[in-house]
C-alpha positions as CSV (number, residue, x, y, z in Angstrom):
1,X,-10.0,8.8,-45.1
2,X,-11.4,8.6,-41.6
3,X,-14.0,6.1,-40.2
4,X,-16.8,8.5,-40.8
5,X,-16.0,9.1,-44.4
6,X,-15.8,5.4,-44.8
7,X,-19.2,4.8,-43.0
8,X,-21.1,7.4,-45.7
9,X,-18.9,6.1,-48.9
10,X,-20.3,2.5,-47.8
11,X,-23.5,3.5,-46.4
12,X,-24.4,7.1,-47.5
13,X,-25.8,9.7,-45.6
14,X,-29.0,8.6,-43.2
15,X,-28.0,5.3,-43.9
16,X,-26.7,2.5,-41.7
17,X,-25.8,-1.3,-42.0
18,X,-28.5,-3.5,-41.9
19,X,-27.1,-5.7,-39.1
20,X,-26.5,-4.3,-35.5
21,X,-23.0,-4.6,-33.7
22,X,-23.1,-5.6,-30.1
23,X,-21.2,-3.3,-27.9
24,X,-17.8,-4.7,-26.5
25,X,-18.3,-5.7,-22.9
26,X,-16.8,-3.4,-20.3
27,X,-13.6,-4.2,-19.2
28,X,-13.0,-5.4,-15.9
29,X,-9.9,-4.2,-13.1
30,X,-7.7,-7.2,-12.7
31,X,-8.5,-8.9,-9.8
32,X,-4.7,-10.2,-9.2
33,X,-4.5,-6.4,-8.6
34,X,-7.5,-6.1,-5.7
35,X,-5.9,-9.0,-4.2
36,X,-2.7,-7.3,-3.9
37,X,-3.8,-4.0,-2.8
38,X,-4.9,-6.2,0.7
39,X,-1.4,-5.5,1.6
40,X,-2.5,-1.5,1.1
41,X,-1.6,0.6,3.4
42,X,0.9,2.9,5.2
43,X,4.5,1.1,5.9
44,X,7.6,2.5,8.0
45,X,11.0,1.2,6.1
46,X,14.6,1.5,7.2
47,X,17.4,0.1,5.4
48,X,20.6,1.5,3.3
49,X,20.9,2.8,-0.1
50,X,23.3,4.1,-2.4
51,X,23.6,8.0,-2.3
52,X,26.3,10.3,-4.3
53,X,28.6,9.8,-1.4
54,X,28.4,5.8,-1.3
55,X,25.9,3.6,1.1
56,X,23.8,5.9,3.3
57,X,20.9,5.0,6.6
58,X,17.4,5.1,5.0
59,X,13.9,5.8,6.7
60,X,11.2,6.1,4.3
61,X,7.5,5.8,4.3
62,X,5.7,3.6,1.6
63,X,2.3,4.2,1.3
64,X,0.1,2.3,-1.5
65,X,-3.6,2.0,-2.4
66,X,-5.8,1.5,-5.4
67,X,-6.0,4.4,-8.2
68,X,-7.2,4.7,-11.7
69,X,-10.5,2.6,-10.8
70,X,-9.1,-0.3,-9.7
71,X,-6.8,-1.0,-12.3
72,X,-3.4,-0.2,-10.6
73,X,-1.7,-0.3,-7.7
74,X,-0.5,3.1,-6.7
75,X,2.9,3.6,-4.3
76,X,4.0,6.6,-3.0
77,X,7.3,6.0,-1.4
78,X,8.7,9.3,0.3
79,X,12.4,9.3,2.1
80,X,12.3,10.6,5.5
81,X,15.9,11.1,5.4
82,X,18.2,14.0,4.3
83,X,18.1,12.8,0.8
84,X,14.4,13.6,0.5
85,X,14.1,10.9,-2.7
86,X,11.2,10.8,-3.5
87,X,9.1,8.2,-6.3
88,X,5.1,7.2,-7.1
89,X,5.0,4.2,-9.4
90,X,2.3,2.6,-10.8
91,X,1.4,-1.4,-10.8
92,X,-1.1,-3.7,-12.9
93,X,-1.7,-7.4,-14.0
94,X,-1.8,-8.1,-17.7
95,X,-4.1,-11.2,-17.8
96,X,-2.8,-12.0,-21.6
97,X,1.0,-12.5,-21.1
98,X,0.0,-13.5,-17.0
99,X,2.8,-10.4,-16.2
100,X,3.1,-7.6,-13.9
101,X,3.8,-4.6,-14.6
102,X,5.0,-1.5,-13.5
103,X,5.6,2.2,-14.2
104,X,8.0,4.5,-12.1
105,X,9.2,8.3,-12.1
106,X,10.8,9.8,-9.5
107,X,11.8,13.4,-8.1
108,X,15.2,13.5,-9.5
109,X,14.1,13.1,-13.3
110,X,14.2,9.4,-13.5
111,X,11.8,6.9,-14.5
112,X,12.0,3.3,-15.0
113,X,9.3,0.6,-16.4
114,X,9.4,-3.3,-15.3
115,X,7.9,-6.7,-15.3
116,X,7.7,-10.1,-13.1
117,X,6.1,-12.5,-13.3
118,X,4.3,-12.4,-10.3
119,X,5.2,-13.6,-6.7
120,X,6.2,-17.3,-5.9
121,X,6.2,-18.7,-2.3
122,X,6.2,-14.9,-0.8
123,X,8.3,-13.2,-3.1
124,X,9.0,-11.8,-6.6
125,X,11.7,-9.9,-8.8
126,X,11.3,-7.6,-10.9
127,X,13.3,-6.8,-14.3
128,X,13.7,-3.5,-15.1
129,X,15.1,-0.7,-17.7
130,X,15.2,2.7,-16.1
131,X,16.5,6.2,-17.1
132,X,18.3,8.4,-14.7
133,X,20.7,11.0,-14.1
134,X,23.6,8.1,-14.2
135,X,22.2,7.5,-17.6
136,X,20.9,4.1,-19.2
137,X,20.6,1.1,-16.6
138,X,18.8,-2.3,-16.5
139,X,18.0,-3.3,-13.2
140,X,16.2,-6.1,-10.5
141,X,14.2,-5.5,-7.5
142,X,13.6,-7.9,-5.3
143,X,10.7,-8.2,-3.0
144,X,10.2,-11.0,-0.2
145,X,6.6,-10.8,1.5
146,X,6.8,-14.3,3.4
147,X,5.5,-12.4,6.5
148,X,2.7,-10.5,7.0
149,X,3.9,-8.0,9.1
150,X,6.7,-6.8,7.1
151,X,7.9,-7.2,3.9
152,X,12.1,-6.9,2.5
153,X,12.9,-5.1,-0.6
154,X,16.3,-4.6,-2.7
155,X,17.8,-3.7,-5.8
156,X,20.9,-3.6,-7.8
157,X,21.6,-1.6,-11.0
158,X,23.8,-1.9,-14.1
159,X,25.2,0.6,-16.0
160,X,26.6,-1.5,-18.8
161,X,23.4,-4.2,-19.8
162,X,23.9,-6.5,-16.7
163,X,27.7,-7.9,-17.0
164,X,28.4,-5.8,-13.5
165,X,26.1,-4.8,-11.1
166,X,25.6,-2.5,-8.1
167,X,24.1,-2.7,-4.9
168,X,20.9,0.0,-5.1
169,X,19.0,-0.4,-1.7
170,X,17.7,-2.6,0.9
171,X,15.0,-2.2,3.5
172,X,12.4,-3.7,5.7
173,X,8.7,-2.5,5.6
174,X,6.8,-2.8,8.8
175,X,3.3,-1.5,9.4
């Protein structure tokens, strides 16, 4: 039986309760997420990461802003490179279990979702479980964003639920 049919069993047709329910207030964007999105903007990175043929030179650009009214954090990162890899993810602050989160597909047919719990003294790490064309994989990203003018980033992987793991990327971000 659906709501409506419950609401006329109860109160019949042209009927209604006799006591009036307040609206739910509006939520309200995060603003853990406003305050991160200062660091918005275009970003240049160079670095190494792991390609079919073993480590290879990265340029990439990373650009982020705010998306979905101001309730997440939206990165496009696009490689410059000859790989041409390619991902958008997606990040927001759950106020109840004081986590971050984030969502991630790529151009390749992988996606991955992960947590932290937020940045301590300039920098964070992420947990993640990801999909991908090398199959199943946990993995950590690691971000340092000590200085304001650029920011570090790298990652490992593992294949078998995080008794051996594998060098992903690194790079430096600069404006």
């Amino acid at each position: 039986m659906c709501i409506r049919d419950r609401f006329f069993n109860v109160y019949g047709p042209g009927q209604a309760p006799d006591h009036d329910y307040a609206a739910p207030p509006a939520p309200s964007a995060p603003v853990e997420v406003a305050a991160m999105a200062k660091a918005a903007g275009a970003w240049r990175c160079t670095g190494t990461a792991m390609g079919p043929t073993g480590e290879m030179k990265m340029n990439a650009t990373l650009r982020s802003k705010l998306s979905l009214d101001k309730w997440w954090l939206q990165t496009t990162f696009t490689e410059n490179g000859g790989g041409k890899y390619k991902f958008e993810s997606f990040t927001t602050f759950d106020g109840a279990s004081k986590k971050w989160h984030r969502v991630m597909v790529d151009n390749m047919g992988g996606h991955e979702v992960a947590t932290s719990d937020g940045s301590k003294d300039g920098k964070a790490q992420w947990d993640a479980s990801a999909r991908n064309m090398m199959g199943t994989s946990v993995g950590r990203h690691y971000e340092d964003i000590t200085n304001p003018k650029e920011f570090k980033m790298w990652g490992e992987y593992s294949l078998d639920k995080g008794k051996t793991w594998m060098k992903a990327y690194e790079a430096t971000c600069k404006r």
